[in-house]
C-alpha positions in Angstrom: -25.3 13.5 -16.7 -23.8 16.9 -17.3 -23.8 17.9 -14.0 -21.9 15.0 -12.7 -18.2 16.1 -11.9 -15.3 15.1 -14.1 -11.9 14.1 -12.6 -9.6 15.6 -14.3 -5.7 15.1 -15.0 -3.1 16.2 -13.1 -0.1 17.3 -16.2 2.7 19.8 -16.1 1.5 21.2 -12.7 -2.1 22.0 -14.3 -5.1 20.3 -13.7 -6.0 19.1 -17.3 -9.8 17.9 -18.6 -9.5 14.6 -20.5 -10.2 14.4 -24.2 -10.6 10.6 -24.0 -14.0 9.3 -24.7 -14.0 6.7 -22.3 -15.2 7.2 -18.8 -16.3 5.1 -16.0 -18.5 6.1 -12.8 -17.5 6.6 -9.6 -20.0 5.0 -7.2 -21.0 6.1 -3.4 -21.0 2.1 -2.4 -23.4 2.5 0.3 -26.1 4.3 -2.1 -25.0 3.4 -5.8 -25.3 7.4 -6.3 -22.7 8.2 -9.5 -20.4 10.9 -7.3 -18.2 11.9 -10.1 -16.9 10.3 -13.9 -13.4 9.2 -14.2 -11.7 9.7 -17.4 -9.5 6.7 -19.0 -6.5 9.1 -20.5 -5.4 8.6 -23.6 -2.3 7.4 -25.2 -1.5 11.1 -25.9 -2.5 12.3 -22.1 0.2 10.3 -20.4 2.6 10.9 -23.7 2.5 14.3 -22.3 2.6 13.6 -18.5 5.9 11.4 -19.0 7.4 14.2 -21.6 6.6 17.0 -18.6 7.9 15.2 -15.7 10.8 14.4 -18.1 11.6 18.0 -19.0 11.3 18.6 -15.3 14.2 16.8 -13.8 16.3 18.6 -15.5 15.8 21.5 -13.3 14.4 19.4 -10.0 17.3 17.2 -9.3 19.7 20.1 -9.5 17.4 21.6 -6.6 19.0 21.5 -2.9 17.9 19.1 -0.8 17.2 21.9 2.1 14.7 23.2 -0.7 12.9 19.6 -1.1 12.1 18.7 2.5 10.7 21.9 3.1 8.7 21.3 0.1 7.7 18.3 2.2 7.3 19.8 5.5 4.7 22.5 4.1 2.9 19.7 2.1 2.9 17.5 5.5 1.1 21.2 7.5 -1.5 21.3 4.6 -2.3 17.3 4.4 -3.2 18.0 8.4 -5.2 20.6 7.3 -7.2 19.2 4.6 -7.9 15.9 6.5 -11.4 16.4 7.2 -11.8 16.8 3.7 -9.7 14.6 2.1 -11.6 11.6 4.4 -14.8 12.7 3.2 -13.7 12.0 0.3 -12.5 9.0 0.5 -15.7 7.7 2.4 -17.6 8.7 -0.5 -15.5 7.0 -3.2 -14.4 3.9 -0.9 -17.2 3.6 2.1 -14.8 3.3 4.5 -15.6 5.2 8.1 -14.7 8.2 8.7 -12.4 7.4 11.7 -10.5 5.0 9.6 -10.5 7.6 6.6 -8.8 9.8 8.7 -6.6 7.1 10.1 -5.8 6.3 6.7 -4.6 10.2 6.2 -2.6 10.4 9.4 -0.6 6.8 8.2 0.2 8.8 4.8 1.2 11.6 6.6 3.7 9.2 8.2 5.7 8.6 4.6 5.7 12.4 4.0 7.7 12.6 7.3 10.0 10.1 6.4 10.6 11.9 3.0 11.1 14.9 5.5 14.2 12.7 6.7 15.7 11.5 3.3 18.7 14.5 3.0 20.0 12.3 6.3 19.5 9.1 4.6 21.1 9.8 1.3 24.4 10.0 2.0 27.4 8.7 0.3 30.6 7.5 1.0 33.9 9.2 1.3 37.7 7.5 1.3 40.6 10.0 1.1 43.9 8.6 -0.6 42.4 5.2 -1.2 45.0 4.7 -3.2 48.2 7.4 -3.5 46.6 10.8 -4.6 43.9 9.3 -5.2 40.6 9.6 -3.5 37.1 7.4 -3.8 33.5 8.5 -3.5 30.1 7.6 -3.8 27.4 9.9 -4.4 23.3 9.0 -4.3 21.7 10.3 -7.1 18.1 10.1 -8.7 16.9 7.9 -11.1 14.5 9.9 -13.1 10.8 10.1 -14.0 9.5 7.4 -11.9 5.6 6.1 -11.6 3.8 4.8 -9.2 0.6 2.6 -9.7 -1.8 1.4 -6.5 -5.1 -0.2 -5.6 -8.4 1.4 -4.5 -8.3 0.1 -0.7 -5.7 3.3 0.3 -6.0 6.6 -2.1 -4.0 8.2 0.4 -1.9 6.4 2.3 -0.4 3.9 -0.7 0.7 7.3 -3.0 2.1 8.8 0.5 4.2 5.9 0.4 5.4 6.5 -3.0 5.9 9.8 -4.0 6.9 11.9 -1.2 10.4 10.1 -0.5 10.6 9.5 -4.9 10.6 13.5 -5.5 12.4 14.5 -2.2 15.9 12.1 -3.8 15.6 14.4 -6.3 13.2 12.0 -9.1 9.8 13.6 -11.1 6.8 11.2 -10.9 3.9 10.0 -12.7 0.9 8.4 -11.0 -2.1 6.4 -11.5 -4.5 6.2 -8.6 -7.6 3.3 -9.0 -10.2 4.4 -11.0 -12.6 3.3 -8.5 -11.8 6.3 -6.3 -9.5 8.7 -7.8 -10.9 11.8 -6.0 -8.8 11.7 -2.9 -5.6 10.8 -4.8 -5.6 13.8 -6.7 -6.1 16.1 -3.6 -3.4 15.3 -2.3 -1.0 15.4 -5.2 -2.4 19.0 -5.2 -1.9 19.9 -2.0 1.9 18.8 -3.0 1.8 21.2 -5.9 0.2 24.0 -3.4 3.2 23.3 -1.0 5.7 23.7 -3.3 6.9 21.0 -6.1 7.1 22.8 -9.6 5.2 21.6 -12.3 6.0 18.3 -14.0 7.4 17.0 -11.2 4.3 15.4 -10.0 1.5 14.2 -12.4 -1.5 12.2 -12.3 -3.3 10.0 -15.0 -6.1 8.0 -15.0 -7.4 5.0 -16.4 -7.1 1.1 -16.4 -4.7 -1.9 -17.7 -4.0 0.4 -20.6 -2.3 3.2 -19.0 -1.1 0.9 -16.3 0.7 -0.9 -19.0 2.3 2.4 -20.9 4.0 3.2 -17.8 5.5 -0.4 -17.2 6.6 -0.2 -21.4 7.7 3.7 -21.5 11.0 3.9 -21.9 11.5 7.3 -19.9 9.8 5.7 -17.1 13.0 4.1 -15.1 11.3 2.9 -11.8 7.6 1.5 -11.0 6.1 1.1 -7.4 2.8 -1.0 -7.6 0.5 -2.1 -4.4 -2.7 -4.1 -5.3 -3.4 -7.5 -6.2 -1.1 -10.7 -6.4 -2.5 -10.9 -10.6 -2.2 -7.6 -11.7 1.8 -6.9 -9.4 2.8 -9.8 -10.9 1.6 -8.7 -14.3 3.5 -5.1 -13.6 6.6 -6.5 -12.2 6.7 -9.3 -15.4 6.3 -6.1 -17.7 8.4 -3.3 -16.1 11.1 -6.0 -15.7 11.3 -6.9 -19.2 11.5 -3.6 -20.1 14.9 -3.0 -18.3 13.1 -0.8 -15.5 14.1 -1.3 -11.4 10.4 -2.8 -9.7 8.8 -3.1 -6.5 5.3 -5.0 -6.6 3.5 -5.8 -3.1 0.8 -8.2 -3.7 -2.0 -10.1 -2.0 -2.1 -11.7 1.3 -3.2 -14.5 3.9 -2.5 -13.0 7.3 -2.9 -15.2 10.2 -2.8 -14.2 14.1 -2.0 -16.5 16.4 -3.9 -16.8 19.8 -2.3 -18.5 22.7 -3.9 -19.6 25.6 -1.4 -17.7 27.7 -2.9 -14.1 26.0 -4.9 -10.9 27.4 -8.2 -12.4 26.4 -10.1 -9.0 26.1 -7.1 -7.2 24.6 -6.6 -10.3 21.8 -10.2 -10.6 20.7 -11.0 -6.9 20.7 -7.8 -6.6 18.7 -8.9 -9.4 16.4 -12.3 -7.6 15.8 -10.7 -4.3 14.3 -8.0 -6.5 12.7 -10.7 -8.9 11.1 -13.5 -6.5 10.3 -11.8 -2.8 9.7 -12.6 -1.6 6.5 -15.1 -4.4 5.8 -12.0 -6.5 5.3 -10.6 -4.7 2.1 -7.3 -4.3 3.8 -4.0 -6.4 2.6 -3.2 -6.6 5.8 -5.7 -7.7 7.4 -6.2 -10.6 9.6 -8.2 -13.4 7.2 -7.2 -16.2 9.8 -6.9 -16.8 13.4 -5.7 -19.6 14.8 -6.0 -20.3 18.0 -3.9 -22.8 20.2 -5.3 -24.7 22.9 -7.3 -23.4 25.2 -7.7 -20.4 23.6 -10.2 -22.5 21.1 -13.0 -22.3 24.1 -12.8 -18.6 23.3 -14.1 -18.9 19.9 -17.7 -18.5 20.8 -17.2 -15.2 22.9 -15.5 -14.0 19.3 -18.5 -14.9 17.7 -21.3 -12.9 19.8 -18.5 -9.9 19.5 -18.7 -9.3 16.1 -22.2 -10.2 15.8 -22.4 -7.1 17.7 -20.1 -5.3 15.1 -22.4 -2.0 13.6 -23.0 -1.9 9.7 -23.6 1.4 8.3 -22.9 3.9 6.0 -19.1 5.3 6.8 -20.4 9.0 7.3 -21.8 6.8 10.8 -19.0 7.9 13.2 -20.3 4.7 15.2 -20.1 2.5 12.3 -17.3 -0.4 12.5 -17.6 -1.2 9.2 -19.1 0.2 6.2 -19.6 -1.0 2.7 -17.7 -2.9 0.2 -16.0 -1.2 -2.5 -18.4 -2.1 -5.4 -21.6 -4.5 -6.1 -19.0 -6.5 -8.2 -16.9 -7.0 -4.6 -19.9 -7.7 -2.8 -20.9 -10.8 -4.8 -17.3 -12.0 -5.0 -17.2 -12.1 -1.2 -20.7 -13.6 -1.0 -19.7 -16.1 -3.6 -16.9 -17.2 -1.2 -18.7 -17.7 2.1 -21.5 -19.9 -0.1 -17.8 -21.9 -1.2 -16.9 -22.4 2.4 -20.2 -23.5 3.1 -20.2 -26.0 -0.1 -16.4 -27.1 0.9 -17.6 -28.2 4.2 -16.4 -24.9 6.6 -18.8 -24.7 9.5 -20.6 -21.0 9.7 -20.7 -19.6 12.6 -21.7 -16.0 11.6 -23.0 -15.4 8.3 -22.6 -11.5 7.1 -24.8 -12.1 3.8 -27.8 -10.3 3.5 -26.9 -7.3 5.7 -29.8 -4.6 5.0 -28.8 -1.0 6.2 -31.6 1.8 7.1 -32.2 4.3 4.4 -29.2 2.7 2.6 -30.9 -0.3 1.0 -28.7 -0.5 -2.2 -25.6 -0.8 -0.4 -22.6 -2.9 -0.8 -22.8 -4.0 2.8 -21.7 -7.9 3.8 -21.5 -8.4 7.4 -18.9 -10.3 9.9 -18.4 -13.5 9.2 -16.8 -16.2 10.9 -16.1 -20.0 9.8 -14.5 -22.7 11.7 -13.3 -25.7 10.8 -11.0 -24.3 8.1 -8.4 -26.7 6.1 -5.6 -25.7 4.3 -7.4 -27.1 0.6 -10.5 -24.8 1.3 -11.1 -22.2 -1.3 -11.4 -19.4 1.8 -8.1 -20.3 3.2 -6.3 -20.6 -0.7 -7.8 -17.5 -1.9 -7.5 -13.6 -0.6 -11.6 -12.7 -0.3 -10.7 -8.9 0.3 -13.8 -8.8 2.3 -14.9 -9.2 6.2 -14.8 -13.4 6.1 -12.2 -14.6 8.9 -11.4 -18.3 8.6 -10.6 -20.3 12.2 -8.0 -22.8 12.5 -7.4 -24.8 16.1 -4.4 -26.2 16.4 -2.4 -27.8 19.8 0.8 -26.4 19.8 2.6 -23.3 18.9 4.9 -24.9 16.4 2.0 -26.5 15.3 0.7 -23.0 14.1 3.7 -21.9 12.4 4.0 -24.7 10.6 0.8 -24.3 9.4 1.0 -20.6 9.0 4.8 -21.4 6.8 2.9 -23.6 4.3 1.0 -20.5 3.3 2.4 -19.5 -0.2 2.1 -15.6 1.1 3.9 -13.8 3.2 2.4 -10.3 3.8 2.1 -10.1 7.9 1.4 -12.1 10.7 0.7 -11.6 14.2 0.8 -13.4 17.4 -0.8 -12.7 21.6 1.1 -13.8 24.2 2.3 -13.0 27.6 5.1 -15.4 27.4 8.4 -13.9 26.1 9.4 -17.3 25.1 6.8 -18.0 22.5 6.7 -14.4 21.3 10.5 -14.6 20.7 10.5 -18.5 19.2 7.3 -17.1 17.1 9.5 -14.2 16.0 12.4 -16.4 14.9 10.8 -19.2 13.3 7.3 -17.4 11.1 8.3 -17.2 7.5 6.8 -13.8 6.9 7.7 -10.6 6.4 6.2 -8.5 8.6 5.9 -9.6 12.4 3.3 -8.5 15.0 3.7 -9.2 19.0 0.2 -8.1 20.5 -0.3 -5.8 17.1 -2.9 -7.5 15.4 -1.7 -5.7 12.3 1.9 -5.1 11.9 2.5 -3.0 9.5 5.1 -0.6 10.7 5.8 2.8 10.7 7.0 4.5 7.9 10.7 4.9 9.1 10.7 1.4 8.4 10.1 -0.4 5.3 6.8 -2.4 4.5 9.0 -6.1 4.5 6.4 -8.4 2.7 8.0 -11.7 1.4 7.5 -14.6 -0.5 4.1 -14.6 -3.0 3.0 -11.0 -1.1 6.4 -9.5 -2.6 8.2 -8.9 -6.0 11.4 -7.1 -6.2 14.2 -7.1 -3.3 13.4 -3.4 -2.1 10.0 -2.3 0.1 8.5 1.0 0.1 9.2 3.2 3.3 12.1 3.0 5.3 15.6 3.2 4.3 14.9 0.6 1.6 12.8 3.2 -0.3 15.6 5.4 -0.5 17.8 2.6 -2.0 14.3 1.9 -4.5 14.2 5.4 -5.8 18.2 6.5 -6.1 21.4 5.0 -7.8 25.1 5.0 -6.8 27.5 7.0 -8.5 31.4 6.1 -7.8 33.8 8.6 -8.6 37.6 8.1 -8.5 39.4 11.5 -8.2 43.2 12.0 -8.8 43.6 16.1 -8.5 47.5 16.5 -10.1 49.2 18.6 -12.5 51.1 15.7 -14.8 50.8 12.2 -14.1 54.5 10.8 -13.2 55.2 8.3 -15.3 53.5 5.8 -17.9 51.1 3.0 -15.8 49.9 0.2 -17.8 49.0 -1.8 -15.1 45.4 -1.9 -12.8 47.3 -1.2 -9.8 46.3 2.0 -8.0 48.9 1.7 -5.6 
């Protein structure tokens, strides 16, 4: 057990060994193999993390902005550097393919370019003799030590999201990364370290709900991103919230694409493979249900024999499509819900249970699977699986389908294919969600545009990315200037005329 690698802390720009003496294994999913031991910090550990990135912006948000995006451009050279690494890495701890590993790296690298961009976006405003002598201004200033919180499905490209565009305004930053695959989380920070950020102004701390929970309650902590599940953001929101802090929290899903009879049939269900399947499913935006609209239901069967064709296999396979599920504990909870679709009267048209790998018996591997005959009151249409289960719906009409996609409670993404600019635009006005894909089976957008989740997928009125994140991570100061040697005469009035 000794020779089994310790993940250590990330505090004060040093990389710290836990003195906690609770730890939890970091599994290879496809072989059960214990990679590395996590540590869950203590109360003391993040103590100190807050205290450093506290001490820290005293000097950080003083430094130019010219200074910080370069900080970010030289951090942006080395993530492109260390991807081949970094992807490893997350295959190991995740089981995700390489390919989409390194996908997963080049969509983070997308939020450290935005951040590269945030001296243009945080501006102020400027009115000269608003009033006689008197001028008016606004300046955008950071917040403070902020923290950001995120599930295992992204190590990478959920913290890209966060911190990058949090330090460039100017803020320090405490993280948590999953403790089911910490490993790639805490490369990166330290590439952001070699790159350039001083110490304290980036830390990272593991553990669970514990440490999760100091952050929400600190009271030096004044903003908290989460990504993850709809239980546990709506548990970080309810907490940060109550303890006067600003929150985003984007949550759990039920994305549904839309099919029309009208689209690219090969281009529609390839997409809808990838979209479907991808990352064994543990995506929050991936497609969970495809409805298809009139004649595109005689399609359905074609689907099928596709992703019966789908290759299961460990994610170092570079011909893999999908590789294992997160954890054994996943794996039966997916399982458990295709035996509930089957019990709740779903028809199964591909089963994924059972799925034995080559050499990698132990794995956490479910396979493709496909059930038709979906209704709205079935546990797999009501629930998020987070696994590769894609629930059919036929419907007649295309209003039809967004009806039925608007009754959803969620409102993470939703996609529709079409060649008819008619039905793409009336989709596009009429869907209920936040995020809006025309022959983009997943939309979520680049980063110079904010993640717009609504509804149950979303707590808090500002996304990460975009220019909302720069509004999420800064505050506006107004300042009203009157530069004059003796004020003229006695005003007792509010008039600044």
């Amino acid at each position: 057990m000794s020779d089994i690698p310790r993940v250590p802390l990330l505090i004060g720009g040093k990389l710290v060994q836990s003195e906690t003496k609770e730890w939890r294994d970091i599994i290879n999913p496809a072989t059960q193999e214990v990679v590395a031991r996590v540590p869950f910090a203590t109360p003391a550990e993040v103590e100190r993390a807050v205290a450093d990135a506290k001490e820290a912006f005293k000097t950080w948000r003083n430094v130019s902005q010219a200074k910080r995006r370069q900080i970010m451009v030289d951090f942006a050279q080395l993530l492109r550097e260390h991807t081949p690494k970094i992807a490893e890495a997350i295959s190991r701890e995740h089981g995700k393919t390489l390919p989409d590993a390194e996908g997963e790296v080049a969509r983070g690298l997308e939020g450290v370019d935005h951040a590269v961009s945030a001296n243009t976006l945080q501006l102020g405003d400027y009115s000269e003799n608003a009033a006689t002598g008197i001028d008016v201004y606004s300046v955008i200033q950071p917040l403070g030590v902020c923290a950001g919180i995120t599930a295992f499905n992204f190590p990478v490209m959920l913290p890209c999201w966060m911190f990058p565009i949090a330090v460039t305004c100017g803020n320090t930053f405490v993280y948590k990364p999953s403790e089911q695959d910490p490993t790639a989380s805490l490369m990166v920070a330290q590439l952001a370290l070699e790159a350039g950020l001083p110490p304290g102004v980036l830390n990272v701390v593991h553990g669970g709900p514990d440490v999760a929970g100091a952050l929400c309650d600190h009271p030096d902590i004044k903003a908290v991103s989460f990504i993850g599940s709809t239980r546990v953001g709506t548990e970080i929101y309810r907490r940060s919230s109550n303890a006067g802090k600003r929150c985003q929290a984007m949550m759990g899903a039920k994305n549904h694409s839309v099919i029309m009879p009208d689209a690219d049939r090969e281009a529609a269900l390839n997409s809808m493979l990838g979209a479907a399947f991808g990352a064994a499913g543990e995506r929050c935006m991936a497609i969970s249900v495809l409805v298809l609209v009139g004649e595109a239901q005689k399609w359905l069967p074609d689907f099928v024999e596709r992703a019966r064709k789908l290759k299961i296999n460990v994610g170092t396979d570079r011909k893999a499509d999908l590789g294992p599920l997160i954890s054994p504990a996943a794996k039966q909870r997916v399982e458990g819900f295709i035996q509930k679709g089957v019990d709740e009267g779903a028809e199964l048209l591909l089963d994924g249970r059972g799925v034995q790998v080559s050499g990698y018996e132990k794995g956490n591997f479910v396979g493709p699977t496909v059930f038709s005959g979906v209704k709205a009151g079935m546990s797999i249409y009501r629930e998020e699986i987070f696994g590769p289960v894609l629930s059919v719906v036929m419907v007649d009409t295309l209003e039809e389908a967004v009806e039925f996609i608007n009754a959803n409670p969620n409102g993470n993404g939703t996609s529709i294919f079409t060649q008819d600019g008619g039905h793409a635009r009336y989709f596009q006005n009429n869907i209920d969600v936040g995020q809006v894909g025309i022959n983009i089976p997943i939309p979520v957008p680049v980063a110079w545009f904010s993640f717009t989740g609504s509804r149950a997928s979303k707590l808090g009125d500002l996304g990460p990315n975009g220019r909302q994140s720069i509004y999420f991570w800064t505050q506006t100061k107004t300042v009203t200037a009157r530069w004059q040697a003796h004020p003229r005469e006695i005003n007792t009035t509010i008039s600044m005329q």
